[in-house]
PQR file of N, CA, C, O and H, with PARSE charges and radii, in Angstrom:
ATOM      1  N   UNK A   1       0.847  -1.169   0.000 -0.4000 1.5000
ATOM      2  CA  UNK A   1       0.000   0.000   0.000 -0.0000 2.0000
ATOM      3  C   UNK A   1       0.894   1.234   0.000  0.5500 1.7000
ATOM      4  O   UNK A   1       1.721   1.478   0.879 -0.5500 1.4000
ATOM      5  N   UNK A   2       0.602   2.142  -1.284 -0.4000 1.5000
ATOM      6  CA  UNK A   2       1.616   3.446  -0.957 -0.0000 2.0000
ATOM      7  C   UNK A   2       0.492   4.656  -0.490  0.5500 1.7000
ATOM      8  O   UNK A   2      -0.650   4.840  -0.910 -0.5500 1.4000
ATOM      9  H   UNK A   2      -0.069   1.944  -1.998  0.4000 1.0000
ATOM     10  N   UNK A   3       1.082   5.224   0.296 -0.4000 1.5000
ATOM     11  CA  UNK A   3       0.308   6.220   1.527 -0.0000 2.0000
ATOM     12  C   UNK A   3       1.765   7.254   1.796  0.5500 1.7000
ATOM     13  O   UNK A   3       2.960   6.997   1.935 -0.5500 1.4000
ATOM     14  H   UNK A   3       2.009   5.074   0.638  0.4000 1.0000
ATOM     15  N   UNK A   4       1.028   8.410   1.785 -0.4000 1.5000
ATOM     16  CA  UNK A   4       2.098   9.602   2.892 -0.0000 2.0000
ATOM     17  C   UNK A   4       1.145  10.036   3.788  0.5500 1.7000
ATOM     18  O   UNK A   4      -0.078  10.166   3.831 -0.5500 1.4000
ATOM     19  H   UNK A   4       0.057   8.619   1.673  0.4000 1.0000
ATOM     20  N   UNK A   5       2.606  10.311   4.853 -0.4000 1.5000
ATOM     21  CA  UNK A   5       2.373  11.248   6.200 -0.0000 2.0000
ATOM     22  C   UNK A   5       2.525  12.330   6.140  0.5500 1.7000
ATOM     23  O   UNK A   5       3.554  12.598   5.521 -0.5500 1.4000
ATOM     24  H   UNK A   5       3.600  10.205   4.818  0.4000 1.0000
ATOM     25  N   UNK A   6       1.814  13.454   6.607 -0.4000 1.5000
ATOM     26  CA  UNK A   6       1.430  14.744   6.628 -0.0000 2.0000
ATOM     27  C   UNK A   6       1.618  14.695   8.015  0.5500 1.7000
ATOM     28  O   UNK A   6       1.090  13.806   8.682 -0.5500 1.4000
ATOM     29  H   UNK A   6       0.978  13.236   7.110  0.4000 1.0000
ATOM     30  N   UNK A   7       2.754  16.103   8.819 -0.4000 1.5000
ATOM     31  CA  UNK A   7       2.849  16.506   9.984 -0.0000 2.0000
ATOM     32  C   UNK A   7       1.536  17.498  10.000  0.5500 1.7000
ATOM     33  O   UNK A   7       1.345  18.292   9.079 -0.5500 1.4000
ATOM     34  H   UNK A   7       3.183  16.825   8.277  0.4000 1.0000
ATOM     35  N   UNK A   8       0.709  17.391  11.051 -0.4000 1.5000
ATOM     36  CA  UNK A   8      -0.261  18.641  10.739 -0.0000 2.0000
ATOM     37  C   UNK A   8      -0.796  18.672  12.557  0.5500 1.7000
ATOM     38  O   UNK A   8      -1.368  17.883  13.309 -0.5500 1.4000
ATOM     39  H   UNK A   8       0.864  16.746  11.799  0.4000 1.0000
ATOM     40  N   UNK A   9      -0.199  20.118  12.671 -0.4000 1.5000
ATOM     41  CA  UNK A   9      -0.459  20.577  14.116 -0.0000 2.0000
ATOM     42  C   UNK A   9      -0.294  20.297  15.328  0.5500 1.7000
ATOM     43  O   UNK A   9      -0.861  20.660  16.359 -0.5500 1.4000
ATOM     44  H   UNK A   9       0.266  20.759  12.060  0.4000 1.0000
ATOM     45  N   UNK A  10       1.077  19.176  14.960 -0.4000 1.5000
ATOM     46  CA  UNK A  10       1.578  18.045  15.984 -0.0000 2.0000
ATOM     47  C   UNK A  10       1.314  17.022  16.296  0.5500 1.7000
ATOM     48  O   UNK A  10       1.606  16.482  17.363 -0.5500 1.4000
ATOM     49  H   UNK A  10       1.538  18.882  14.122  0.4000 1.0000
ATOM     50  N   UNK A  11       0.506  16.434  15.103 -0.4000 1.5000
ATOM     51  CA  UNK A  11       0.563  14.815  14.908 -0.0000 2.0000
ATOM     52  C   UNK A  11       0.396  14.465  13.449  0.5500 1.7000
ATOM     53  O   UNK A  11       0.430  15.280  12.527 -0.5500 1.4000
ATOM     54  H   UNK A  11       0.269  16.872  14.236  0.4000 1.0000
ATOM     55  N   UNK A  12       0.223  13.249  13.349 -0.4000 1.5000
ATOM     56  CA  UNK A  12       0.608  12.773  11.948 -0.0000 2.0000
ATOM     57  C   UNK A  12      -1.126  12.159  11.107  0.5500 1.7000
ATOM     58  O   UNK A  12      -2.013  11.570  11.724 -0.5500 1.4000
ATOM     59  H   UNK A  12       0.196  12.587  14.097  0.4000 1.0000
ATOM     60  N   UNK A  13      -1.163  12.520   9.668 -0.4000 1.5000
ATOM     61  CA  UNK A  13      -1.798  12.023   9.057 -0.0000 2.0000
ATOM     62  C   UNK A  13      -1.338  11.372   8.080  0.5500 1.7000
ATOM     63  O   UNK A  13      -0.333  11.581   7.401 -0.5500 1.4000
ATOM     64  H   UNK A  13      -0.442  12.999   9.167  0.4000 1.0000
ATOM     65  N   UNK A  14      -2.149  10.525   8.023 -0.4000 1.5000
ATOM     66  CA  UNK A  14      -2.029   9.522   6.767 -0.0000 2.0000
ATOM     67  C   UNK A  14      -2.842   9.690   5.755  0.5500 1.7000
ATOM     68  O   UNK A  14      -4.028   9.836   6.053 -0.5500 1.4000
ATOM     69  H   UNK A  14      -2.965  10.355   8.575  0.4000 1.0000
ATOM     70  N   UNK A  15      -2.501   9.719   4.418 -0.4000 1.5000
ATOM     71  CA  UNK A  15      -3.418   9.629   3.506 -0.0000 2.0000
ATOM     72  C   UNK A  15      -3.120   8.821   2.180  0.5500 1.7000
ATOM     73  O   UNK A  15      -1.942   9.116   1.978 -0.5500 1.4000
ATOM     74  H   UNK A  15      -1.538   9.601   4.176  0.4000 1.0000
ATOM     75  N   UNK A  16      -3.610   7.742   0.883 -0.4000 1.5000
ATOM     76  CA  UNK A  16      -3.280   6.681   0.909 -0.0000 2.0000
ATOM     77  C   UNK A  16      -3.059   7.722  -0.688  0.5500 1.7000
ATOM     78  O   UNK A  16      -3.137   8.938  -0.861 -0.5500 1.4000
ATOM     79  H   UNK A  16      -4.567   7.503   1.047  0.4000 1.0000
ATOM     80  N   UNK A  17      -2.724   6.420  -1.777 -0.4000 1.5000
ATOM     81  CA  UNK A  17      -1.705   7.285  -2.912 -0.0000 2.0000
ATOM     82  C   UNK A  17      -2.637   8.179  -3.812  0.5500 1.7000
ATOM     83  O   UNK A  17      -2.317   9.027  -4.645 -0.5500 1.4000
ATOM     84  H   UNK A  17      -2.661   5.432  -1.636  0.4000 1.0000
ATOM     85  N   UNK A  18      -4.113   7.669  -3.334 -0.4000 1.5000
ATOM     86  CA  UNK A  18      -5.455   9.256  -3.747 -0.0000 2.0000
ATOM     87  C   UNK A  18      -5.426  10.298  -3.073  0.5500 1.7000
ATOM     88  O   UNK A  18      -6.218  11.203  -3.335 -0.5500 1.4000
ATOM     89  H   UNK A  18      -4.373   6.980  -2.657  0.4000 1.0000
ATOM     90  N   UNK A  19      -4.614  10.402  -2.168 -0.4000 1.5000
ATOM     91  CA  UNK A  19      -4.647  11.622  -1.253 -0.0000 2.0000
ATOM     92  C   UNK A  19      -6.210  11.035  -0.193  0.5500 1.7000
ATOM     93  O   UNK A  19      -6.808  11.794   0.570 -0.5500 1.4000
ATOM     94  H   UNK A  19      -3.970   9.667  -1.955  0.4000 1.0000
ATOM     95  N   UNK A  20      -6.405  10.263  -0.314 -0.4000 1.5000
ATOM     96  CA  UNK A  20      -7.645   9.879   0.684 -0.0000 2.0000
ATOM     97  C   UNK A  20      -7.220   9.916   2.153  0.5500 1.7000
ATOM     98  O   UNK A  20      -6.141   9.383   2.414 -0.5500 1.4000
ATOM     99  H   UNK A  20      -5.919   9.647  -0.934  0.4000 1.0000
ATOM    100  N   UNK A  21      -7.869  10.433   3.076 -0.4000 1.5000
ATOM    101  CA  UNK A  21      -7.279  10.381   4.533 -0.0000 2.0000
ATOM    102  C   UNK A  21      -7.755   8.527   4.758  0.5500 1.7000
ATOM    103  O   UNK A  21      -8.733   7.852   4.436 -0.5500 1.4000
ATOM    104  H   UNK A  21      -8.745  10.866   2.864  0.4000 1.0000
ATOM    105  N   UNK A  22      -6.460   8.258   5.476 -0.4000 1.5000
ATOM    106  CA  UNK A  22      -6.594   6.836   6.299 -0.0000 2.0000
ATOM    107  C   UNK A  22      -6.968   6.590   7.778  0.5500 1.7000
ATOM    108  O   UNK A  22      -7.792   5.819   8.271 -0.5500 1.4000
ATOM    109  H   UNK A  22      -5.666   8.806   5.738  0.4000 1.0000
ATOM    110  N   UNK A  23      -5.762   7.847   8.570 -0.4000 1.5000
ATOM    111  CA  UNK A  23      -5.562   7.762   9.767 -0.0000 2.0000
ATOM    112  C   UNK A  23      -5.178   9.156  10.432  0.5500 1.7000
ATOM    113  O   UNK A  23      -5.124  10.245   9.861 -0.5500 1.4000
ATOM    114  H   UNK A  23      -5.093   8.473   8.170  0.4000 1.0000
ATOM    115  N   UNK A  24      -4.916   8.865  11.808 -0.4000 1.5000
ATOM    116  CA  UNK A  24      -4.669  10.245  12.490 -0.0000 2.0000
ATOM    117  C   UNK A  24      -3.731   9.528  13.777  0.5500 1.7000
ATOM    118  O   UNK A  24      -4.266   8.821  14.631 -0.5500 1.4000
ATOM    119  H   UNK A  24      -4.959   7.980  12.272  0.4000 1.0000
ATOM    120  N   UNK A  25      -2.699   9.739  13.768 -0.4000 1.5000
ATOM    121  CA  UNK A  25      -1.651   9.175  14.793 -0.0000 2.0000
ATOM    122  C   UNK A  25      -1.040  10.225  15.634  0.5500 1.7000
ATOM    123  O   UNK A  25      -0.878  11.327  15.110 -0.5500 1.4000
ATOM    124  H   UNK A  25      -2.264  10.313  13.075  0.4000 1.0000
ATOM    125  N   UNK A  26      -0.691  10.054  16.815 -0.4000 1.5000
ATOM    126  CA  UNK A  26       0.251  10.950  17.409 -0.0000 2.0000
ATOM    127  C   UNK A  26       1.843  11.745  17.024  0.5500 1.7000
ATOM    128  O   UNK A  26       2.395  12.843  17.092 -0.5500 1.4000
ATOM    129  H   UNK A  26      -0.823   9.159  17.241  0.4000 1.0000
ATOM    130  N   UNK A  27       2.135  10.080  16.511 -0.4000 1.5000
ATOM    131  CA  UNK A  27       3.196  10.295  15.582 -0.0000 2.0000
ATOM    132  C   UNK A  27       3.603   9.208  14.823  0.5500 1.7000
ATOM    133  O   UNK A  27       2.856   8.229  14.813 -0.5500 1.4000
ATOM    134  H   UNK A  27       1.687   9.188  16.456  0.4000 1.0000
ATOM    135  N   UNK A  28       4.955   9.168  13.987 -0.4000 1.5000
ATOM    136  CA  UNK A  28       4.987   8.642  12.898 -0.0000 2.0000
ATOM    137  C   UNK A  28       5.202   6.973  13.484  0.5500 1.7000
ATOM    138  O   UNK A  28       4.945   6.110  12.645 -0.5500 1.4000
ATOM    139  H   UNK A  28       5.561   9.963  13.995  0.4000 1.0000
ATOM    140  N   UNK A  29       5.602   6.545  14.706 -0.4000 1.5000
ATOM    141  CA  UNK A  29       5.239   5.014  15.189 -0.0000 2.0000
ATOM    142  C   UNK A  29       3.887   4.779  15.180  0.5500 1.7000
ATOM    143  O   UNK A  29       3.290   3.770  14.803 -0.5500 1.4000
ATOM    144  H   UNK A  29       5.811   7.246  15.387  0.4000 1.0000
ATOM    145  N   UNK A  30       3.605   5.457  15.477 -0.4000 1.5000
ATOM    146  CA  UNK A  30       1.879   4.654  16.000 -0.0000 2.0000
ATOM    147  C   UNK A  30       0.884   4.714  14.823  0.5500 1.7000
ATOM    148  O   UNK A  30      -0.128   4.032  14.661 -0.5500 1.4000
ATOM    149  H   UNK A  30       4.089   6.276  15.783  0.4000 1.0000
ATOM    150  N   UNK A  31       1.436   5.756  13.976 -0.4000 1.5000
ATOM    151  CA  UNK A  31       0.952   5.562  12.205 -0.0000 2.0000
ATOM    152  C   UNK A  31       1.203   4.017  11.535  0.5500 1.7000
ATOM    153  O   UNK A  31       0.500   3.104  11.100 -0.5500 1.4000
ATOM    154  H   UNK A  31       2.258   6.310  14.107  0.4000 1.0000
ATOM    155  N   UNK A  32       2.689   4.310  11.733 -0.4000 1.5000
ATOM    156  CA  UNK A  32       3.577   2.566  11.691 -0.0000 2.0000
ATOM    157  C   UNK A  32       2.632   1.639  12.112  0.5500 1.7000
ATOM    158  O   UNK A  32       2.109   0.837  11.339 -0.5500 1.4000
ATOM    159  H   UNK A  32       3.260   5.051  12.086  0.4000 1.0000
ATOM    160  N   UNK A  33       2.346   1.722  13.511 -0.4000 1.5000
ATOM    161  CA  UNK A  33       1.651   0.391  13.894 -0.0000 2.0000
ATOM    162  C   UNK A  33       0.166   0.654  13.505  0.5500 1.7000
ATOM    163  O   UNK A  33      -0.297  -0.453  13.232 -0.5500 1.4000
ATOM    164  H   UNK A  33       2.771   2.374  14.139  0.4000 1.0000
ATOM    165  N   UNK A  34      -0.959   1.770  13.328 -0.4000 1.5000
ATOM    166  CA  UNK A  34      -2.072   1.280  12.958 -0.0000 2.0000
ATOM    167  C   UNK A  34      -2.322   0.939  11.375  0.5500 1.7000
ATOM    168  O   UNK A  34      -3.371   0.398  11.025 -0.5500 1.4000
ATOM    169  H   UNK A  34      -0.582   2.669  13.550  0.4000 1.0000
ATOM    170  N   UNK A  35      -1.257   1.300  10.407 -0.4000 1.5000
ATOM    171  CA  UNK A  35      -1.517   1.001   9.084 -0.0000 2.0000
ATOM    172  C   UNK A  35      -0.811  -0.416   8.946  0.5500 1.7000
ATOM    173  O   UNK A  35      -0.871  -0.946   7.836 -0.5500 1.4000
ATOM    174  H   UNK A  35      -0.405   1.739  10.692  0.4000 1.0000
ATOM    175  N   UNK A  36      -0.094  -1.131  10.052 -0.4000 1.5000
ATOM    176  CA  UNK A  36       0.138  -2.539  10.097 -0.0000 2.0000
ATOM    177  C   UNK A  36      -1.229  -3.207  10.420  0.5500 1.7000
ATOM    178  O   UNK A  36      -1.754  -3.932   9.575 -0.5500 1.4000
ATOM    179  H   UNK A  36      -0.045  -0.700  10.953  0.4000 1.0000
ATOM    180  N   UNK A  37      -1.826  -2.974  11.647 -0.4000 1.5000
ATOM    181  CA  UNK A  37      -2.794  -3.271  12.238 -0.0000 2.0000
ATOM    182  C   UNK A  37      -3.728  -3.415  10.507  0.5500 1.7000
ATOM    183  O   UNK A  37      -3.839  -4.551  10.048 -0.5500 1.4000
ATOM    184  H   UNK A  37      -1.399  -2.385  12.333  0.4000 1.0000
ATOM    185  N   UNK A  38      -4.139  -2.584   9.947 -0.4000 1.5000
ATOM    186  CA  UNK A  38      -4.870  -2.180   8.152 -0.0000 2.0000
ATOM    187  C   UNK A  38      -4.602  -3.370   7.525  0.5500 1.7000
ATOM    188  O   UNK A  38      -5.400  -4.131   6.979 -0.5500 1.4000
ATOM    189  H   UNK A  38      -4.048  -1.660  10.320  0.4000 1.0000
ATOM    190  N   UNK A  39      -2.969  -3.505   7.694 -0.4000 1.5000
ATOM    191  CA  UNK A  39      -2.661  -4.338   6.724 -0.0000 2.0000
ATOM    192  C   UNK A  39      -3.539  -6.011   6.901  0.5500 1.7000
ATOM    193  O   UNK A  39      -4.200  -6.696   6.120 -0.5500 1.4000
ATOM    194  H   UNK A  39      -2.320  -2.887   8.138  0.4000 1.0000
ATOM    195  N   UNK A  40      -3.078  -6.180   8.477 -0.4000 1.5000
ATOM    196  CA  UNK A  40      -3.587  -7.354   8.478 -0.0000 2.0000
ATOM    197  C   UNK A  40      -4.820  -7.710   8.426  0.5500 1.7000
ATOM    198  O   UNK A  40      -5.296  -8.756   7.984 -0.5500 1.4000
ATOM    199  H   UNK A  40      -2.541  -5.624   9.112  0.4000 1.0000
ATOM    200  N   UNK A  41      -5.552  -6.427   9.090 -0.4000 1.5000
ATOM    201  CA  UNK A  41      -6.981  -6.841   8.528 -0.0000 2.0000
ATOM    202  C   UNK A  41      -7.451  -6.722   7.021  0.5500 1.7000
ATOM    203  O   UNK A  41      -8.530  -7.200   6.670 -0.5500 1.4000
ATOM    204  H   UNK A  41      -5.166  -5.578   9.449  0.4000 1.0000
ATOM    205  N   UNK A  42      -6.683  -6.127   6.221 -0.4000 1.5000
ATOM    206  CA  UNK A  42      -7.170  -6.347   4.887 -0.0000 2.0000
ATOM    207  C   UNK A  42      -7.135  -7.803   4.570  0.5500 1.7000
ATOM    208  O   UNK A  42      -8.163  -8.354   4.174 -0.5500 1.4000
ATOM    209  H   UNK A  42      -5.807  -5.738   6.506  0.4000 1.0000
ATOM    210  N   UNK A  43      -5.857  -8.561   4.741 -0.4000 1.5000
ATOM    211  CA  UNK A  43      -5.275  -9.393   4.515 -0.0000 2.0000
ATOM    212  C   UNK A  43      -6.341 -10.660   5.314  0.5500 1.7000
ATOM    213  O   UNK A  43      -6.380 -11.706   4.667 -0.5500 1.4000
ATOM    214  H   UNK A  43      -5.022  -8.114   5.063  0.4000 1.0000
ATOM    215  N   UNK A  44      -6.974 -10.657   6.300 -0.4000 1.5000
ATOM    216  CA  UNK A  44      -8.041 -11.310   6.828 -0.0000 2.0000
ATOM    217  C   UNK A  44      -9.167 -11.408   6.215  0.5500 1.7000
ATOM    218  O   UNK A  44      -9.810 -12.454   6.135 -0.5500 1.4000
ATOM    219  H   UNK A  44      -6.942  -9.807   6.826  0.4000 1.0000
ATOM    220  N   UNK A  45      -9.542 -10.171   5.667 -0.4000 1.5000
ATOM    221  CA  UNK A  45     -10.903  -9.978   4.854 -0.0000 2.0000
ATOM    222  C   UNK A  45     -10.453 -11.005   4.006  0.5500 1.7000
ATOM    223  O   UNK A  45     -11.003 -12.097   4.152 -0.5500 1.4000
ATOM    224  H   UNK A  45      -9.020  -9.320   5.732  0.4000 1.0000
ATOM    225  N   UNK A  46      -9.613 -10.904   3.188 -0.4000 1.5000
ATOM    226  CA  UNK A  46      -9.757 -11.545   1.660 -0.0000 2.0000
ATOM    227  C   UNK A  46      -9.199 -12.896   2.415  0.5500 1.7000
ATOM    228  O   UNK A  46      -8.689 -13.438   1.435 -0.5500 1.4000
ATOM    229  H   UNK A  46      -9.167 -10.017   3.069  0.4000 1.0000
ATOM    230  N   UNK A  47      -9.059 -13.420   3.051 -0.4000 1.5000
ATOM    231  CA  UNK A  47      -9.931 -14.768   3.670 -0.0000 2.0000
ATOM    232  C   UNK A  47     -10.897 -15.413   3.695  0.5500 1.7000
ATOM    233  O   UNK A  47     -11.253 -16.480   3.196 -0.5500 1.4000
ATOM    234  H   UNK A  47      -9.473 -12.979   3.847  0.4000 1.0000
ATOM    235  N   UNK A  48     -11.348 -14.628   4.372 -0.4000 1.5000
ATOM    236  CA  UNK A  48     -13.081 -14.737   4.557 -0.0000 2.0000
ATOM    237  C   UNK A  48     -13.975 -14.392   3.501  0.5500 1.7000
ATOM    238  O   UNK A  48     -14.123 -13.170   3.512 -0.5500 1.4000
ATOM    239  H   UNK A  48     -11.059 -13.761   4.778  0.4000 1.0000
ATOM    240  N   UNK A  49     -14.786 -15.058   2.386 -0.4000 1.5000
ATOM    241  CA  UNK A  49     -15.408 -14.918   1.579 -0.0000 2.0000
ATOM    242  C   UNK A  49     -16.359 -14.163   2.419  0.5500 1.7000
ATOM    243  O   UNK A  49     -16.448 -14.171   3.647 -0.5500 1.4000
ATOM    244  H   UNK A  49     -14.665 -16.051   2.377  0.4000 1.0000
ATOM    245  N   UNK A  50     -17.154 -13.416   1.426 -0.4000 1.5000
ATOM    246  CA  UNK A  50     -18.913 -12.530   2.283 -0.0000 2.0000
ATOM    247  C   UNK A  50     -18.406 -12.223   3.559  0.5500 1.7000
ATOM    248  O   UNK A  50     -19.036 -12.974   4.303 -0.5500 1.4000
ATOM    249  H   UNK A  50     -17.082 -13.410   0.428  0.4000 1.0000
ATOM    250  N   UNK A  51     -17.767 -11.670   4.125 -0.4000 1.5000
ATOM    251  CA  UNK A  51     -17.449 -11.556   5.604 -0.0000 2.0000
ATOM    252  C   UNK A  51     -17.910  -9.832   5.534  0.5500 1.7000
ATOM    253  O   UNK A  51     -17.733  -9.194   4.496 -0.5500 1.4000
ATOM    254  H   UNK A  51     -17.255 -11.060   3.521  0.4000 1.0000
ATOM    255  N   UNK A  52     -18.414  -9.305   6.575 -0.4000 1.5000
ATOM    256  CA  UNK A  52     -18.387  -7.998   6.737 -0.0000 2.0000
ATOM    257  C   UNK A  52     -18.033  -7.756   8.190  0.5500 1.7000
ATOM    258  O   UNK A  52     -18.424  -8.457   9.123 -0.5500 1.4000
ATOM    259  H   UNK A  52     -18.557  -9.823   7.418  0.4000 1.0000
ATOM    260  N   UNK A  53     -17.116  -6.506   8.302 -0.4000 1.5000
ATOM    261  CA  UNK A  53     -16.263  -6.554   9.525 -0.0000 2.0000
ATOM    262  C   UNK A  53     -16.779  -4.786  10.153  0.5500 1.7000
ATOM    263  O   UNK A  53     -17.302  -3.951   9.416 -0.5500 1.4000
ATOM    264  H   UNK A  53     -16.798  -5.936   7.544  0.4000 1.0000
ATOM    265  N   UNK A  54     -16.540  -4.616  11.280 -0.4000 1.5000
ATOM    266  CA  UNK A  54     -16.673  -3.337  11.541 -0.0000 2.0000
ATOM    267  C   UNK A  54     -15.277  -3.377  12.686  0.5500 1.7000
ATOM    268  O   UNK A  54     -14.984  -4.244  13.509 -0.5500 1.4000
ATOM    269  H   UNK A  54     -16.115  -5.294  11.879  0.4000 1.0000
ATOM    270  N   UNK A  55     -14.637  -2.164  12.372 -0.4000 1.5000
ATOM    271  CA  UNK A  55     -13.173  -1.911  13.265 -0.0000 2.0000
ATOM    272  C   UNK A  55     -13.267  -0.594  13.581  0.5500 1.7000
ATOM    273  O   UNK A  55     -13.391   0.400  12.866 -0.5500 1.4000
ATOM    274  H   UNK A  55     -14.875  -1.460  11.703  0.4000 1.0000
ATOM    275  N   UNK A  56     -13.178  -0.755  14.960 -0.4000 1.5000
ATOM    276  CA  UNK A  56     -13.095  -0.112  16.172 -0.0000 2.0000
ATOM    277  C   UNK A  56     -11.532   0.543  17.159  0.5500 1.7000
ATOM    278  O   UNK A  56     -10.815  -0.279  17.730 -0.5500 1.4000
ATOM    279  H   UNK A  56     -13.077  -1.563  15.541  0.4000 1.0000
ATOM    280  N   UNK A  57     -11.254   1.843  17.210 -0.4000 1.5000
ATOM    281  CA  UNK A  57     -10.305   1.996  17.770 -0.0000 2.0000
ATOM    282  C   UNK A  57     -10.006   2.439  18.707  0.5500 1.7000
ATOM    283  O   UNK A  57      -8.821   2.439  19.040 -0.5500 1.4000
ATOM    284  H   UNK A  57     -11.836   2.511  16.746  0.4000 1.0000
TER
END
């Protein structure tokens, strides 16, 4: 997945290679770890045929 981070007002955004916002982190680790956290649940979905998920943070 290609995505940039945007410093904005003392924490970090994410937004993915549409410029779409993803996330909102404190800083650039915890961006790290919730677009890992993304990864694997993408990677779960396409497991699970018909599955519909709701994620909570």
């Amino acid at each position: 997945m290609k995505f940039s981070i945007r410093h904005i007002r003392g924490h970090v955004e994410v937004f993915d290679a549409k410029g779409r916002f993803l996330l909102s982190a404190d800083n650039e680790t915890e961006a790290d770890r919730e677009l890992r956290k993304m990864n694997e649940w993408t990677k779960a979905d396409a497991e699970v045929p018909n599955a519909v998920y709701a994620y909570f943070s």
